[in-house]
C-alpha positions as YAML, in Angstrom:
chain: A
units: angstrom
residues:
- id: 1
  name: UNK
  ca: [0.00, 0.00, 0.00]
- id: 2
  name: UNK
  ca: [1.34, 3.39, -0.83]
- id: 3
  name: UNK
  ca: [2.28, 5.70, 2.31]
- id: 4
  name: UNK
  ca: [-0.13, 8.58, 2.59]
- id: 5
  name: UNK
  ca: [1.11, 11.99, 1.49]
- id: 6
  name: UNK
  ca: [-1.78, 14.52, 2.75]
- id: 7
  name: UNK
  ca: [-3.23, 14.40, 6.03]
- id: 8
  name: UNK
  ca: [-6.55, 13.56, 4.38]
- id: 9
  name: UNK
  ca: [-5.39, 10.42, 3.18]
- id: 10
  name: UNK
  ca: [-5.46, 9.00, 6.86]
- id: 11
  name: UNK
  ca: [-9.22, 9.26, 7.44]
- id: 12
  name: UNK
  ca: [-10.26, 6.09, 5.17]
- id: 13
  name: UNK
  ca: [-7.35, 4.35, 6.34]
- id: 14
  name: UNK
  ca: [-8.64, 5.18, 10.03]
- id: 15
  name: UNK
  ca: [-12.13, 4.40, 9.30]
- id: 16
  name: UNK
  ca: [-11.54, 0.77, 7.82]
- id: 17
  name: UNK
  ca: [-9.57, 0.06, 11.23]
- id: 18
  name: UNK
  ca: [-11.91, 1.34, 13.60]
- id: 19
  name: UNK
  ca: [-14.95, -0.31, 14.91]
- id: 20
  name: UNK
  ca: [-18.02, 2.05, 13.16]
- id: 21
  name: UNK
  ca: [-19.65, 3.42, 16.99]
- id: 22
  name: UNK
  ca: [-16.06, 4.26, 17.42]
- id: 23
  name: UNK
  ca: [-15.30, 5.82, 14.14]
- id: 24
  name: UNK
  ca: [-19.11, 7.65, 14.69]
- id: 25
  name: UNK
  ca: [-17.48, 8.98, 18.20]
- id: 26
  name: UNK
  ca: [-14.25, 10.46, 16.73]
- id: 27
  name: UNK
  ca: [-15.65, 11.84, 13.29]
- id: 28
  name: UNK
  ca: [-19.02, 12.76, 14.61]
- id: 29
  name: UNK
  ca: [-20.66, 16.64, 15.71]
- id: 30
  name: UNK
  ca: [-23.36, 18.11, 17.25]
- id: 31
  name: UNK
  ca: [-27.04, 18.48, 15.61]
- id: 32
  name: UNK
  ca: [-27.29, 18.58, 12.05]
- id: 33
  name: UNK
  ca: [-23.07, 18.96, 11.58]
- id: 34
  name: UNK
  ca: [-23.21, 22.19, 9.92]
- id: 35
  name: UNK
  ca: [-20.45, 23.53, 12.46]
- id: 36
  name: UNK
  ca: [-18.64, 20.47, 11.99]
- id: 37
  name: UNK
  ca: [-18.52, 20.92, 8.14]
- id: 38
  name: UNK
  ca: [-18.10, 24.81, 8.07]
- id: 39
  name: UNK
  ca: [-14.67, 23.99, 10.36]
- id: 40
  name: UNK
  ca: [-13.49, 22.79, 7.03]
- id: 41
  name: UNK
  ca: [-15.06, 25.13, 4.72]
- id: 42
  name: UNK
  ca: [-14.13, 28.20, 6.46]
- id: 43
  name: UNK
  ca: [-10.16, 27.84, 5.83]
- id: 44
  name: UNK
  ca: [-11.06, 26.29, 2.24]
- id: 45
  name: UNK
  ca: [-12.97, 30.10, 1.38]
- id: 46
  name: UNK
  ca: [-9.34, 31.28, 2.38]
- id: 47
  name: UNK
  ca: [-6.82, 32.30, -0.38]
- id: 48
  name: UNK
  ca: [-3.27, 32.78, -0.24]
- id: 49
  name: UNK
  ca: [-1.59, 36.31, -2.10]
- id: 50
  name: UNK
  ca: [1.80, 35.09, -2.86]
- id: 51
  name: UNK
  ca: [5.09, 37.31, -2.71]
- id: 52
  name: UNK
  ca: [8.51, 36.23, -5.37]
- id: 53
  name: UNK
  ca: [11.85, 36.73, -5.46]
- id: 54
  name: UNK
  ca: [12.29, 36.74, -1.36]
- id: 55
  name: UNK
  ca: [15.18, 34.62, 0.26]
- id: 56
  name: UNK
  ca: [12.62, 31.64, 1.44]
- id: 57
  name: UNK
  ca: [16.60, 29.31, 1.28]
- id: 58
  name: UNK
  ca: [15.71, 28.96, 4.71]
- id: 59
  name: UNK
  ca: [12.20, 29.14, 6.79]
- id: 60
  name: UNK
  ca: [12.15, 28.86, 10.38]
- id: 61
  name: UNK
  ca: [9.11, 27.72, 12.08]
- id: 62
  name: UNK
  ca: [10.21, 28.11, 15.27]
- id: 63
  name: UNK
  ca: [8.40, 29.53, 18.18]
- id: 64
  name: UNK
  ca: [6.85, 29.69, 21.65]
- id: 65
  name: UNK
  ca: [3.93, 29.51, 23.72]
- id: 66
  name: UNK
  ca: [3.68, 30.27, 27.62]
- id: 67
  name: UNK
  ca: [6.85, 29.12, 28.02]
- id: 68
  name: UNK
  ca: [7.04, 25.91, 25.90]
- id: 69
  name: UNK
  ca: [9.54, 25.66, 22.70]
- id: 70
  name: UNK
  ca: [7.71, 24.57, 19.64]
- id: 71
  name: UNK
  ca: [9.64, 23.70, 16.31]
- id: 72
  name: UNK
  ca: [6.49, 24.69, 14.56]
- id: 73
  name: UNK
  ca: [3.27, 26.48, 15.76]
- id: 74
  name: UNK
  ca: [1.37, 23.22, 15.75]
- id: 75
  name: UNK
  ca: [0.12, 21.05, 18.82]
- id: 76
  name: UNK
  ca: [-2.05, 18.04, 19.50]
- id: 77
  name: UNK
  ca: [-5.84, 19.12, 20.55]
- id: 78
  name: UNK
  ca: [-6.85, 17.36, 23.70]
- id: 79
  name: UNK
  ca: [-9.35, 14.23, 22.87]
- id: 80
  name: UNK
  ca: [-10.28, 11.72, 24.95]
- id: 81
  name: UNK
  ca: [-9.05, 7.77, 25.29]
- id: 82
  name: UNK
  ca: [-6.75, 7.60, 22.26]
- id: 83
  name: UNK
  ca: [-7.11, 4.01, 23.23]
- id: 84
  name: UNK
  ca: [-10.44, 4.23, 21.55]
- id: 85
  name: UNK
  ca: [-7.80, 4.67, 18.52]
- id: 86
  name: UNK
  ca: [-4.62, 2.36, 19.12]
- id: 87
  name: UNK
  ca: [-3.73, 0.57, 22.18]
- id: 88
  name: UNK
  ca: [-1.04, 2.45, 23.17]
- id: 89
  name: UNK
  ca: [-2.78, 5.14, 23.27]
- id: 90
  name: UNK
  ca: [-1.54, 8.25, 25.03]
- id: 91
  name: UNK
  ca: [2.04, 7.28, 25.49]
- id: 92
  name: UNK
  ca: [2.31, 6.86, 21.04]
- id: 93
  name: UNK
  ca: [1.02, 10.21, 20.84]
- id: 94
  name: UNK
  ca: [2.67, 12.03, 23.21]
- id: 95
  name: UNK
  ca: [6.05, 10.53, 21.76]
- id: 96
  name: UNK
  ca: [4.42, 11.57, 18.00]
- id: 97
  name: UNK
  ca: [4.45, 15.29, 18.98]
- id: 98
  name: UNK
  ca: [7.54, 15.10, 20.82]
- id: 99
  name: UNK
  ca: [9.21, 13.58, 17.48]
- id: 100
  name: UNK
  ca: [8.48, 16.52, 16.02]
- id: 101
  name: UNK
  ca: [8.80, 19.25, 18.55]
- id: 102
  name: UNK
  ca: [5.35, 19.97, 19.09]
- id: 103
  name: UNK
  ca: [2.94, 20.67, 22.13]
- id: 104
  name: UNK
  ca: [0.50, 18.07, 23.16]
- id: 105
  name: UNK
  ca: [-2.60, 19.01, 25.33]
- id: 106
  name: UNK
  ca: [-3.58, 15.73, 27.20]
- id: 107
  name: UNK
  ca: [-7.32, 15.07, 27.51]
- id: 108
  name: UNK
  ca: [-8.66, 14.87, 31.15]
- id: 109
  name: UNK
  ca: [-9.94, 11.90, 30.46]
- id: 110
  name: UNK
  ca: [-7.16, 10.57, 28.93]
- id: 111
  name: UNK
  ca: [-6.64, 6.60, 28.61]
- id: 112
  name: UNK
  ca: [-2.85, 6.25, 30.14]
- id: 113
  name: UNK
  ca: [-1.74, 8.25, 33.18]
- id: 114
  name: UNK
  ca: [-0.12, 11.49, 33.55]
- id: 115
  name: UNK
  ca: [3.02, 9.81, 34.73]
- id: 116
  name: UNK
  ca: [3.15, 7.28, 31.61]
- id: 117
  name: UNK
  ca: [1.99, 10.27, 28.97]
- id: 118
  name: UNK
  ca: [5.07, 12.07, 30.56]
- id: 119
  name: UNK
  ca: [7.77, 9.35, 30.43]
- id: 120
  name: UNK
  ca: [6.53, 8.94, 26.71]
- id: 121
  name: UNK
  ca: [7.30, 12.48, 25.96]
- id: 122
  name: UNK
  ca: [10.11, 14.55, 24.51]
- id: 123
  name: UNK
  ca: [7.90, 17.65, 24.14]
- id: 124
  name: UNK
  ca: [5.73, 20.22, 25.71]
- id: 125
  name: UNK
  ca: [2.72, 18.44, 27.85]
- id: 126
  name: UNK
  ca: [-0.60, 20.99, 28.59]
- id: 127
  name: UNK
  ca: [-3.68, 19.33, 30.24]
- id: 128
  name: UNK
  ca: [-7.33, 19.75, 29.43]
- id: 129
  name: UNK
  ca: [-9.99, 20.31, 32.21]
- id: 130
  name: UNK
  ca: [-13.39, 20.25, 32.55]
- id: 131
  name: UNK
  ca: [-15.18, 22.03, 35.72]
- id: 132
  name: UNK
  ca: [-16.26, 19.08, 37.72]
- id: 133
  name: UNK
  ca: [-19.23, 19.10, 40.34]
- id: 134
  name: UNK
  ca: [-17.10, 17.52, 42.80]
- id: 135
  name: UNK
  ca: [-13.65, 20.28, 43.47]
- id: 136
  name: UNK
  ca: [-11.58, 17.32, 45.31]
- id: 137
  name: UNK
  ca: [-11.67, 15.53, 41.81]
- id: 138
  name: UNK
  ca: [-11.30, 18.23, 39.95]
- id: 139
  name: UNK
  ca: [-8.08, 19.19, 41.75]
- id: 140
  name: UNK
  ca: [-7.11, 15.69, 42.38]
- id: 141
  name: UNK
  ca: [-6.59, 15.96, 38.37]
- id: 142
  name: UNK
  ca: [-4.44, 19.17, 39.02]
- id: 143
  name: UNK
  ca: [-2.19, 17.44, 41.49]
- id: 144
  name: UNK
  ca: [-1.59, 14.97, 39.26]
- id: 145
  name: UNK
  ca: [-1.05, 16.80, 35.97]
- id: 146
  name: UNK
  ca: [1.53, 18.98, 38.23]
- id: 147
  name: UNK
  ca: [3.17, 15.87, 39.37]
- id: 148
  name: UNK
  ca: [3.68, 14.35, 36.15]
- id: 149
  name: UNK
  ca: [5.07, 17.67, 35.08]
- id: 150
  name: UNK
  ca: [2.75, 18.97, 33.06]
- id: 151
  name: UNK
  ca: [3.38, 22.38, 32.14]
- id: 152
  name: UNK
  ca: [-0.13, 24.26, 31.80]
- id: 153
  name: UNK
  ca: [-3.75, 23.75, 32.29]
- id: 154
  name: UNK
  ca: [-6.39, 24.42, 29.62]
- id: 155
  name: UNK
  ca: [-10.29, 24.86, 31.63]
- id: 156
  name: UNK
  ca: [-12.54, 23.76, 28.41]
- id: 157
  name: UNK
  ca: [-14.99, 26.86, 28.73]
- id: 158
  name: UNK
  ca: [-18.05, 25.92, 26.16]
- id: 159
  name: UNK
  ca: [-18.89, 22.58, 27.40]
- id: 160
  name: UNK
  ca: [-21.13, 22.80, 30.77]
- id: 161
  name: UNK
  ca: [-22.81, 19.91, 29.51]
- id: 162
  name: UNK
  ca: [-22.20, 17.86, 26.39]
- id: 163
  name: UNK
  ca: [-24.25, 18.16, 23.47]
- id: 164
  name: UNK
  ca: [-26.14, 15.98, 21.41]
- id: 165
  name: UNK
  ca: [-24.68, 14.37, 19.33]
- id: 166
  name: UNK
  ca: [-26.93, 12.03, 16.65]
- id: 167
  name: UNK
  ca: [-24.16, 9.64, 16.05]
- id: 168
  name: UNK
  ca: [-23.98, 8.51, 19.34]
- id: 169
  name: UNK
  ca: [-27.42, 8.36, 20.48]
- id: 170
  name: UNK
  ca: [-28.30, 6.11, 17.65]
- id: 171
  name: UNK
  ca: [-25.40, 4.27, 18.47]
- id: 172
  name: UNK
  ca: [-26.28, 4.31, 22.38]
- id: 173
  name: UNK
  ca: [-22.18, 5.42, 22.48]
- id: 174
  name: UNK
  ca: [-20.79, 3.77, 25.73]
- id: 175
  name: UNK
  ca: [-17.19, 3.78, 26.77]
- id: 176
  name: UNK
  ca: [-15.89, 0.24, 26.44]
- id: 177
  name: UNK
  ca: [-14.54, -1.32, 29.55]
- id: 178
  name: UNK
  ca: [-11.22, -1.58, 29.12]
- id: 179
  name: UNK
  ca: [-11.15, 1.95, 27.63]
- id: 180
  name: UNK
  ca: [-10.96, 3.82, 31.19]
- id: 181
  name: UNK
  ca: [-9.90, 7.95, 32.29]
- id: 182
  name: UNK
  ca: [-7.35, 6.51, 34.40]
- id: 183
  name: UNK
  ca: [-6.44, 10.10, 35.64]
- id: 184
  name: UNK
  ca: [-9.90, 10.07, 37.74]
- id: 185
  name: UNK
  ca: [-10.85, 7.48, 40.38]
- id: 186
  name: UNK
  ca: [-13.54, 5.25, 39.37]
- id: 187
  name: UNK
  ca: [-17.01, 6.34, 40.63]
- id: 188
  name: UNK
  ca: [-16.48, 9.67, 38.94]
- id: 189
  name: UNK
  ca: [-16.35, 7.80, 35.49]
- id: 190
  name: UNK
  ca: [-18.73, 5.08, 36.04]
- id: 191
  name: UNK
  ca: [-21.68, 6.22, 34.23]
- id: 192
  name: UNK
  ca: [-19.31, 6.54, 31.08]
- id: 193
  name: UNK
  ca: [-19.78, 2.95, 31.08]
- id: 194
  name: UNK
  ca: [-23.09, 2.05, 31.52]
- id: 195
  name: UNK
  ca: [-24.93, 1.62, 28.36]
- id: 196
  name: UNK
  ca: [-28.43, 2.37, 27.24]
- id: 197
  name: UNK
  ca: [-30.76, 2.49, 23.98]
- id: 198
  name: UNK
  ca: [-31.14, 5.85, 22.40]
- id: 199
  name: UNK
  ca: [-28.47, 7.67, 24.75]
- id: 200
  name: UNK
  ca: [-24.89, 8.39, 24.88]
- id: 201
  name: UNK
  ca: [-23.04, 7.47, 27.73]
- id: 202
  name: UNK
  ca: [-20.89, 10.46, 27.28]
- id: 203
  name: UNK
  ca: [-23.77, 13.17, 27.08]
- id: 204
  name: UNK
  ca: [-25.29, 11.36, 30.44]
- id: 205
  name: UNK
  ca: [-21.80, 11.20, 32.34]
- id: 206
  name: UNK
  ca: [-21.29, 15.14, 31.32]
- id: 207
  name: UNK
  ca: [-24.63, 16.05, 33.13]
- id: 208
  name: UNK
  ca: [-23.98, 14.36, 36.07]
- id: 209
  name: UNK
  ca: [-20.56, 15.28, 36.52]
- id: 210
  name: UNK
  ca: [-19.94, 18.60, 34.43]
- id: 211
  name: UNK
  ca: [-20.97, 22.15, 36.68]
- id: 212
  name: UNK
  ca: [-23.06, 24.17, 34.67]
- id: 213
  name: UNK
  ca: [-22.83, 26.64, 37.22]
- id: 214
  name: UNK
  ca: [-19.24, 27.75, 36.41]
- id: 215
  name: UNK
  ca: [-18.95, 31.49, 36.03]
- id: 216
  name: UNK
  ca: [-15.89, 33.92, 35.79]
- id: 217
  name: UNK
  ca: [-15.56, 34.48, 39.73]
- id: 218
  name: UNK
  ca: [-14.82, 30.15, 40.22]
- id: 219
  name: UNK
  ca: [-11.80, 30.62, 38.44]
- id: 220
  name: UNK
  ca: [-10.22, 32.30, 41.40]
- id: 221
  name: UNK
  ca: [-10.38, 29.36, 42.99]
- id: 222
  name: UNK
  ca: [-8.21, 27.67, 40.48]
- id: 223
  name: UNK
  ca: [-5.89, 29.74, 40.50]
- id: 224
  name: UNK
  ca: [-5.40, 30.30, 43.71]
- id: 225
  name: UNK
  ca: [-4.65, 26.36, 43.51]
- id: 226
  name: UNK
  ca: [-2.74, 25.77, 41.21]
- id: 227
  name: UNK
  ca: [0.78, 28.11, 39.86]
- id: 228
  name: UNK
  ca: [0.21, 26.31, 36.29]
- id: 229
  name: UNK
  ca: [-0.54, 29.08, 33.53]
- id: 230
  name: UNK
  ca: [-4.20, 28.75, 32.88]
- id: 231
  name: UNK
  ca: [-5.45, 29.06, 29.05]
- id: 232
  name: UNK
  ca: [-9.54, 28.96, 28.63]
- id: 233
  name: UNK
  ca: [-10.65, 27.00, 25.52]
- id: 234
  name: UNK
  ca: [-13.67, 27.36, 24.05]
- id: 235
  name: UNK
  ca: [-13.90, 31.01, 23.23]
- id: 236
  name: UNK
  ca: [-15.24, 32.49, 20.22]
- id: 237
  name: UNK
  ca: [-16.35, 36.43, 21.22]
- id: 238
  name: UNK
  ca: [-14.46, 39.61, 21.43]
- id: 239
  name: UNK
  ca: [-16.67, 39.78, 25.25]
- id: 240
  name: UNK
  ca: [-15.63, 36.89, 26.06]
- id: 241
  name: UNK
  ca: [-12.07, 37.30, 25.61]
- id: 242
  name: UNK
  ca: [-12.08, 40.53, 26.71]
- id: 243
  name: UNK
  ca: [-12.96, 39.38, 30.06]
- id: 244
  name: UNK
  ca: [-10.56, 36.29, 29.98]
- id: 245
  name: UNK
  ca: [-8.15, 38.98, 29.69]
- id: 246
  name: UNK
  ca: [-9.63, 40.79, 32.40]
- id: 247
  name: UNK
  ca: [-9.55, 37.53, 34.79]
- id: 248
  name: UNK
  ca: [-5.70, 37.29, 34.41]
- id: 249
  name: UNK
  ca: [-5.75, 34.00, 32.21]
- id: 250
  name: UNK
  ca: [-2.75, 32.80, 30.24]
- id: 251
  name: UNK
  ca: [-3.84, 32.00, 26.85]
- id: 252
  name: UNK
  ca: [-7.00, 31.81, 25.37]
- id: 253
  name: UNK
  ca: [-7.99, 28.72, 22.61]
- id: 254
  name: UNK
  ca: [-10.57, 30.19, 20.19]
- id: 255
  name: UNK
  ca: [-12.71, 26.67, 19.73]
- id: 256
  name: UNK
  ca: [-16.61, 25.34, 18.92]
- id: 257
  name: UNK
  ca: [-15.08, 21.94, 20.34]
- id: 258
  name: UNK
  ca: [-14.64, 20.45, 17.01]
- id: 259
  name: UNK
  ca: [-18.46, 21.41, 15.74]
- id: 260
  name: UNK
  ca: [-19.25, 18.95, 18.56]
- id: 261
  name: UNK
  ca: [-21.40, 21.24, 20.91]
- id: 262
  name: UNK
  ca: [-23.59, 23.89, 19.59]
- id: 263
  name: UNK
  ca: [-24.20, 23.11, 16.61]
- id: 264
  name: UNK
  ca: [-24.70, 26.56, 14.12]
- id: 265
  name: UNK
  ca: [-21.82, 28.90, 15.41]
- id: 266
  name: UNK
  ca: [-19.14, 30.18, 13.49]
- id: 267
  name: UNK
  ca: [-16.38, 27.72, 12.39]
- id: 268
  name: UNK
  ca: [-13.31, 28.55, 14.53]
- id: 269
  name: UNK
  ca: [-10.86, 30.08, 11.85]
- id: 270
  name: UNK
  ca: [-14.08, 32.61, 11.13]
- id: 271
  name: UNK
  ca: [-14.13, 33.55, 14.94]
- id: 272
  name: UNK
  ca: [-10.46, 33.77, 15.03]
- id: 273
  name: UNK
  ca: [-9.99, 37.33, 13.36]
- id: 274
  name: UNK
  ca: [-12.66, 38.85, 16.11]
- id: 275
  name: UNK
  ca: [-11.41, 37.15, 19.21]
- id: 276
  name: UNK
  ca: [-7.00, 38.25, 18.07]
- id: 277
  name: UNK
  ca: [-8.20, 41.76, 17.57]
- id: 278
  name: UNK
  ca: [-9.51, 41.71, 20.80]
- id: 279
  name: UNK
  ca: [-6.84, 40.62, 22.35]
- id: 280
  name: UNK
  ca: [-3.98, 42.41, 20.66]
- id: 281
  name: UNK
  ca: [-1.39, 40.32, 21.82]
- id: 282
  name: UNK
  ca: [-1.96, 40.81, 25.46]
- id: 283
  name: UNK
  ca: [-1.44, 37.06, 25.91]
- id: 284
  name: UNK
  ca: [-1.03, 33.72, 23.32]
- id: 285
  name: UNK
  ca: [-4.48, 33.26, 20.92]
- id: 286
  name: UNK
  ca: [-4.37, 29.71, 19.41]
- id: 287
  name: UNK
  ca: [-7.42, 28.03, 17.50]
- id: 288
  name: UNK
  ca: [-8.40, 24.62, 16.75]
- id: 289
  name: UNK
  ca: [-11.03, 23.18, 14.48]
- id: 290
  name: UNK
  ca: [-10.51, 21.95, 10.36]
- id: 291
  name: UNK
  ca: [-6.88, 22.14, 10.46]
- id: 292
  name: UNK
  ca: [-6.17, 20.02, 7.30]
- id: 293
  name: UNK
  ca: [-2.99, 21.52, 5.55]
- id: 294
  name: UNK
  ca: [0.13, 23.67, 6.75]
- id: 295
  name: UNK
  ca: [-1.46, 26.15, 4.89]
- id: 296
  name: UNK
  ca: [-4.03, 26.07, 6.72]
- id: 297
  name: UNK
  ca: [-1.43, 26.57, 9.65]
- id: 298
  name: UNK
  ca: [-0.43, 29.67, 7.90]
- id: 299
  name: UNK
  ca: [-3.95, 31.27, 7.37]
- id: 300
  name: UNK
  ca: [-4.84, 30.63, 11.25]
- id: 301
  name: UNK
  ca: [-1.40, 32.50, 11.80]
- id: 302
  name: UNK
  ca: [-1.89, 35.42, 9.13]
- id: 303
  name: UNK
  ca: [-5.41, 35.91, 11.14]
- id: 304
  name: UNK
  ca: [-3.79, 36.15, 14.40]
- id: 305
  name: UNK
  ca: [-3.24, 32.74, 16.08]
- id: 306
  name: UNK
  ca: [0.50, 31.83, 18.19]
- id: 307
  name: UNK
  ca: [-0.52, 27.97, 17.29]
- id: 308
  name: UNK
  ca: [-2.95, 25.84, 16.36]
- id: 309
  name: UNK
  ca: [-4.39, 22.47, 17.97]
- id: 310
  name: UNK
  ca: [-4.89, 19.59, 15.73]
- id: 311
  name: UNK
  ca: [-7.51, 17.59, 16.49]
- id: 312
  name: UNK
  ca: [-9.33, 14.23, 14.49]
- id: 313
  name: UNK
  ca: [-6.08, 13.54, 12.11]
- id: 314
  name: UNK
  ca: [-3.41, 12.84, 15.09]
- id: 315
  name: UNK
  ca: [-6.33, 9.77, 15.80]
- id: 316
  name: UNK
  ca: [-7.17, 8.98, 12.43]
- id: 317
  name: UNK
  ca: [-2.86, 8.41, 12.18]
- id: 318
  name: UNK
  ca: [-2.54, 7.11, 15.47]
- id: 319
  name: UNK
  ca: [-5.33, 4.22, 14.61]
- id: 320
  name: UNK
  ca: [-3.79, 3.44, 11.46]
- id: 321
  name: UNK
  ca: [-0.08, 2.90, 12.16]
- id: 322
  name: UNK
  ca: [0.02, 3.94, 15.82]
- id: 323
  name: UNK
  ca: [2.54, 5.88, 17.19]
- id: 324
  name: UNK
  ca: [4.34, 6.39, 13.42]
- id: 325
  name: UNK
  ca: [1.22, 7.32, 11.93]
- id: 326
  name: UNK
  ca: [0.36, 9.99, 14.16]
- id: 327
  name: UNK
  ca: [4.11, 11.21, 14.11]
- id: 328
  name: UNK
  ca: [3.56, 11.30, 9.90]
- id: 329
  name: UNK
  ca: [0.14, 13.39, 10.54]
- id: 330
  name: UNK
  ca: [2.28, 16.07, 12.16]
- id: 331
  name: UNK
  ca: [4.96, 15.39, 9.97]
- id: 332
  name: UNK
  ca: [3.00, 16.16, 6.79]
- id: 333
  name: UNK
  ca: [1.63, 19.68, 8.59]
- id: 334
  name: UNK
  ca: [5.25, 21.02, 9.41]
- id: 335
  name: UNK
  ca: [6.32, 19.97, 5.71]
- id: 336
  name: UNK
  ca: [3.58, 21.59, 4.08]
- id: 337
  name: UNK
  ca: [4.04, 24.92, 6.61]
- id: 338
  name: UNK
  ca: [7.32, 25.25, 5.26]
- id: 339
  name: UNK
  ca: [6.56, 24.64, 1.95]
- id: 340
  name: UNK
  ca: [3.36, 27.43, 2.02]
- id: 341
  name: UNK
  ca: [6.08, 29.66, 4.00]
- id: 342
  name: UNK
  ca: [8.49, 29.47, 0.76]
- id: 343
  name: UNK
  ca: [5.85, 29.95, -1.95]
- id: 344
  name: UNK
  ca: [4.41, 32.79, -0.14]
- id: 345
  name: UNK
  ca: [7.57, 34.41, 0.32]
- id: 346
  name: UNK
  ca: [7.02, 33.86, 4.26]
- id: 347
  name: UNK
  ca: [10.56, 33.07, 5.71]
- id: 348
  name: UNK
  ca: [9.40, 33.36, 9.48]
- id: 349
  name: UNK
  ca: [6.51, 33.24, 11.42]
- id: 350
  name: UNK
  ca: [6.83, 36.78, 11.95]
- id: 351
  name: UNK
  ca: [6.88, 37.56, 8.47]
- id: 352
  name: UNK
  ca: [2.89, 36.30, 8.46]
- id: 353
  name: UNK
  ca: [0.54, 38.32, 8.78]
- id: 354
  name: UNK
  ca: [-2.86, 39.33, 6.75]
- id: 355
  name: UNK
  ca: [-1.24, 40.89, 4.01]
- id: 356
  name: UNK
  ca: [-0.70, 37.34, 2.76]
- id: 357
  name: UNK
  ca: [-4.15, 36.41, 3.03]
- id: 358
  name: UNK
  ca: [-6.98, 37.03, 0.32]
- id: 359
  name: UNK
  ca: [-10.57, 38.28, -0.32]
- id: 360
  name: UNK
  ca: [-11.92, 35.50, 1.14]
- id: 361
  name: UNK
  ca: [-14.26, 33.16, -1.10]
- id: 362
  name: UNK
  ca: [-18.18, 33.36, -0.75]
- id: 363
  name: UNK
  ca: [-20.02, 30.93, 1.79]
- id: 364
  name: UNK
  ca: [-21.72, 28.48, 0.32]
- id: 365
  name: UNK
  ca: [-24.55, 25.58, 1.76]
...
């Protein structure tokens, strides 16, 4: 079989390997999957203005985010039990970014611990959180992320309870048992387990265990508990990142969650522009949500993002060939970075910016 040479070329491969409920969980969005489509659309509307006869001998894709080295602007999004994908897991993917020189933001409910993600890893580790009902587990999480050494924490923001999602509810979508969040004790995940017709385990567990009371004031209380840089993800409004600003966070992740909860707002890279402006630099904007291509790395930086979180394709390689495939997903991003960097006479990182970005193509349904 002939080795893939676009990222898309992974998500048949991934499909035929993976059970269909499974393949439904990972590929699958909210409602009607309009959000989950436009993720894609949006950077496709986006064209490139190319500059000639620049030095591009040499591009350098170098850069860094609260503190972590990056050899590209280009990280792992946090998703949960990549043992749903592959086996191994956490530990291949952690040591497919580090390959690579790229952050990886480990899911809360990752399927390996902390400790094992870590000793995997050559490269930046950031952890995912969701505000739990219960604050012992929630900072139980915390210690353990801190012991492990995880460098930053990343409070999802858009998710007080999950949304539904068709896929699994006609599926009745239930964790397998051997599939476990080892990072949480047991009685916090249980209902992830329990299956039953015409529901997702997932959207049940969420409303039993997710706060929906969460407001700007509770994240005091995490900070005053933890020294990690806090980043909020899940943000898609100037207001709203104006006041993550205003509440001393870190970084901010402009995010619908994949087009996975509601379903009908603006794909991520459209929400991007809005939310940068805002923020004028004041701390690190990144985005996930369609990343396909490193040129679509490039657009998300031209519109104002320090790095973007990759999401579906690090599973869709890490189910195919494991810890190698996931390390070629990434592999194939940097490469074609560098190669949209040359042909748009983009040497650095700091040389993109919107000048390099065109009228954008109308939306179409």
């Amino acid at each position: 079989m002939m080795k893939p040479v676009r990222v898309a070329d992974y998500a048949e491969l991934a499909r035929a390997a993976l059970p269909a409920r499974v393949w439904d969980y990972l590929d699958g969005g909210s409602g009607a999957e309009w959000t989950l489509r436009d993720n894609r659309a949006a950077f496709e509307r986006i064209t490139l203005r190319t500059r000639v006869l620049t030095d591009v001998a040499t591009c350098d894709s170098r850069t860094t985010v609260l503190g972590a080295a990056l050899a590209a602007p280009i990280g792992v999004a946090p998703m949960a039990y990549h043992r749903l994908a592959h086996d191994d897991g956490e530990r291949a993917t952690a040591a497919a970014a580090g390959a690579h020189g790229m952050l990886f933001v480990v899911s809360m409910f990752a399927s390996a611990s902390y400790a094992d993600i870590a000793n995997a890893a050559t490269g930046p580790l950031w952890t995912q959180l969701y505000w739990l009902r219960d604050r012992a587990a929630l900072l139980d999480v915390v210690r353990r992320a801190e012991d492990a050494g995880i460098s930053a924490l990343v409070l999802t923001v858009d998710a007080p309870r999950i949304a539904r999602r068709p896929r699994d509810l006609r599926n009745a979508f239930t964790v397998p048992a051997d599939v476990r969040a080892v990072n949480l004790d047991a009685p916090v995940m249980a209902t992830s387990h329990v299956a039953e017709d015409g529901t997702s385990a997932i959207e049940r567990h969420s409303r039993e265990r997710f706060d929906p009371s969460l407001t700007w004031a509770e994240l005091a209380w995490l900070r005053e508990r933890s020294a990690l840089p806090l980043a909020l993800k899940g943000i898609l409004t100037a207001e709203d990142a104006e006041l993550a600003v205003a509440h001393g966070v870190d970084a901010i992740v402009v995010s619908n969650h994949g087009g996975r909860q509601l379903d009908g707002v603006p794909a991520a890279v459209d929400a991007l522009p809005e939310v940068a402006d805002q923020v004028a630099g004041r701390v690190p904007v990144l985005v996930d949500g369609g990343v396909r291509t490193g040129a679509d790395v490039l657009k998300a930086v031209a519109l104002g993002a320090s790095a973007v979180l990759v999401g579906r394709p690090v599973l869709w390689g890490l189910a195919h060939a494991g810890a190698e495939g996931a390390a070629d997903v990434l592999a194939i991003l940097r490469e074609e970075l560098a190669e949209a960097m040359a042909l748009t006479g983009r040497p650095t990182l700091a040389d993109i910016d919107r000048s390099v970005l065109a009228v954008p193509r109308p939306r179409t349904r």
